[in-house]
N, C-alpha and C positions, 0 to 999 in steps of 0.2 A: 618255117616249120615250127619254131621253138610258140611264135604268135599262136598260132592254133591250136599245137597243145595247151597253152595257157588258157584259151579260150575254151573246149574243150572238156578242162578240168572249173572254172569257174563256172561256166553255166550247168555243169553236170551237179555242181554241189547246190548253186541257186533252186534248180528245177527241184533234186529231192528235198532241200528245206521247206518248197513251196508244195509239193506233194503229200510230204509227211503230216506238214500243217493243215491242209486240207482232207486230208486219209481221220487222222486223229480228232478234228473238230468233226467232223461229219458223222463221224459213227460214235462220238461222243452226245450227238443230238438226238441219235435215230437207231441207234443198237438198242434193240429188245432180248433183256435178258431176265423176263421173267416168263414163265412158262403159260401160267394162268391169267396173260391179260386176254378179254372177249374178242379184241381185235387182232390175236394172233393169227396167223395164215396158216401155219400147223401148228395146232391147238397143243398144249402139253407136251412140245418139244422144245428145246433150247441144243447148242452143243456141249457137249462136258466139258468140264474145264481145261481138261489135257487136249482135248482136241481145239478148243477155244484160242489156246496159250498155243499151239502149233500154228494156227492160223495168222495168232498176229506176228510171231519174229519172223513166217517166211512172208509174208507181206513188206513187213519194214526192209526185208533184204532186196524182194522184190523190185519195191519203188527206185532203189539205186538203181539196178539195171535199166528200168524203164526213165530216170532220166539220163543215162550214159548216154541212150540209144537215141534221146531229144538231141541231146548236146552234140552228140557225132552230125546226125543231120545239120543243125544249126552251123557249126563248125562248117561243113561240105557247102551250106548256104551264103554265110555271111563274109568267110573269110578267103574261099576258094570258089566264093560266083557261080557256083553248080548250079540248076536246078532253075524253076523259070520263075521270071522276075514278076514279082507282087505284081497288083492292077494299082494304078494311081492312087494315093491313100485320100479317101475320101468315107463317108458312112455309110453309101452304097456297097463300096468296094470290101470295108468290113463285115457289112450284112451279108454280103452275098460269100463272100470269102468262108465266112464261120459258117455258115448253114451247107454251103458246097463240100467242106470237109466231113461236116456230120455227117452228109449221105454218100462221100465216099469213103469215108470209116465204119458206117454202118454196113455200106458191102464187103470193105477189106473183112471186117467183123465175121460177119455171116459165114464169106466162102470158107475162109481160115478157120474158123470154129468146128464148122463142117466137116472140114478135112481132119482134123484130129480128133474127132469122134470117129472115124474111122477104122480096123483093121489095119494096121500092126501101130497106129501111128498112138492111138487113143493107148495103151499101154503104159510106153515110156514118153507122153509127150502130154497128157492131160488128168490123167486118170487122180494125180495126186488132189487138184481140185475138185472134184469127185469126190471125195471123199470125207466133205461135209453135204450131208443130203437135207440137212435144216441148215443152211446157211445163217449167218451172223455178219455186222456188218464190217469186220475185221477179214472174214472170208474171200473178199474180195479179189485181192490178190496173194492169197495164197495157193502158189503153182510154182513149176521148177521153170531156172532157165529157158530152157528149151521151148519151153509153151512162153515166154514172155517173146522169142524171138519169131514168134509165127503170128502172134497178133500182135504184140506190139510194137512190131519192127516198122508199123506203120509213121510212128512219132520221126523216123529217120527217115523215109523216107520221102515225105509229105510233100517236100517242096521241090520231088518229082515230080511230082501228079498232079501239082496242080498251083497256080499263082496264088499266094499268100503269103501275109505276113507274117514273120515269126511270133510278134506279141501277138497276136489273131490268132493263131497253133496255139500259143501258152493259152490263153480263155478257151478252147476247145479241150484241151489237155486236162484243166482243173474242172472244166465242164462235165469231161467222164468222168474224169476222178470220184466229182464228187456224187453224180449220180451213179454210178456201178457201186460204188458203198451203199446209198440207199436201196439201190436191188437188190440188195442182202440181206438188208436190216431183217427180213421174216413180219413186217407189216405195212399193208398196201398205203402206204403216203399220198400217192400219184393226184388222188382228185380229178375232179374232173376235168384236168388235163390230158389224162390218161385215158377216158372214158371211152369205149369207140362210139361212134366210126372216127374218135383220134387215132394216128395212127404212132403216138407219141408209147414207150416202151410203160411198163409199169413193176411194181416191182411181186405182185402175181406173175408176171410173164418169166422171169427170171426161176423164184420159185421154182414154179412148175419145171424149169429146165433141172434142177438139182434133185427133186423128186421123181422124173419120169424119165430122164436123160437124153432119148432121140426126139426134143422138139424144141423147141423155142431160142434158135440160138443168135437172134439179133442182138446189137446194144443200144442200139438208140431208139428204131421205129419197127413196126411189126411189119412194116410194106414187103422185104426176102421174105418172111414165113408165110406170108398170106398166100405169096405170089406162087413160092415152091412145096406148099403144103406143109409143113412143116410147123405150123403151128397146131398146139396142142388142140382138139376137137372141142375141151370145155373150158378155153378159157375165155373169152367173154363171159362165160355165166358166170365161173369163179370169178373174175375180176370186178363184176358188178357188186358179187354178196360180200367180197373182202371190203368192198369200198363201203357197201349200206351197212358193214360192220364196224370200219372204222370211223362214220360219222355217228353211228348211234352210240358208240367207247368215245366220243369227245363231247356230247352236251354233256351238260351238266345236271346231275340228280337231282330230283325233285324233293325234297325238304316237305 
């Protein structure tokens, strides 16, 4: 018993040192906080500072609970045999491993997001993230408890659902991390990664989820929105002119 909680408490501090490190470098690249660049997504908006400075300490408090809830899984994983046993480690087994998590975190995502936009749940269960409508990339996770235990209750349970390795979870983990900060940022990075018919997320599709509220609510891929309608009606256009705006805001002036 004493084994596990040790265990427990060290990978729960590991995971937030590596989260915080990846939260902090990521929105140190890609937070846009000026209102007047051309390649903004909403033009002339940034968040105030009080709501900026809210965003980031319940995020940094955020990340702890989201690795407790890594560390409890791992812990039920490593030390008490729970949950099913990785595929033989090989680079297949990682390839397939990390990509099979995406797309069952991308539906954990979806359904779970879903439901607390909902009637009585969206109130006391999301609304507090809501309540940046120009996101920033510190916006990220700023949400209460409660909403970390609906979505991201995933990280614990993972290695229910499905054979993987826990370093294979941790590269998925810092994977979201670091893209859900770039969904924030308030300017379309994505490239044409992101371009459809990819069905890869972009950081228009997020946007739009904090400006219009009932649409866009995958995290990885648009395949749930396409599929249950739920994707906002203009966003391919938007995501095209965000994108031919932020390659025309990257040449360089003509002299």
């Amino acid at each position: 018993m004493l084994d596990a909680l040790t265990h427990t408490a060290v990978v729960t501090i590991g995971m937030y040192i590596l989260l915080l490190a990846a939260y902090a470098g990521t929105a140190r690249l890609f937070d846009c906080t000026d209102a007047d660049r051309p390649d903004k997504i909403q033009p002339g908006k940034v968040l105030s500072a009080q709501m900026s400075r809210r965003d980031r300490l319940k995020s940094i408090v955020s990340l702890a609970n989201i690795a407790l809830m890594f560390a409890l899984g791992d812990t039920l994983y490593t030390r008490l045999h729970l949950g099913f046993a990785e595929f033989r480690p090989s680079i297949l087994s990682v390839i397939l491993s990390f990509v099979g998590s995406m797309i069952l975190f991308d539906t954990w995502f979806y359904w779970m997001h879903r439901l607390i936009h909902q009637k009585p749940l969206y109130r006391w269960v999301h609304r507090w993230h809501h309540l940046s409508v120009t996101p920033a990339a510190w916006s990220n996770n700023s949400d209460r408890i409660v909403d970390n235990l609906f979505i991201q209750s995933y990280w614990m349970l993972a290695h229910f659902l499905l054979p993987i390795s826990p370093w294979v979870l941790v590269a998925h983990k810092v994977y979201d991390q670091v893209s859900g900060v770039i969904g924030h940022a308030g300017v379309e990075y994505g490239g044409p990664l992101c371009t459809p018919p990819s069905p890869m997320i972009s950081v228009t599709h997020h946007d739009q989820h904090h400006r219009y509220f009932n649409c866009n609510y995958a995290t990885h891929f648009t395949v749930w929105d396409r599929l249950m309608g739920t994707l906002h009606p203009d966003h391919d256009r938007e995501l095209r002119e965000n994108l031919r705006r932020r390659a025309e805001a990257g040449k360089p002036s003509a002299m």
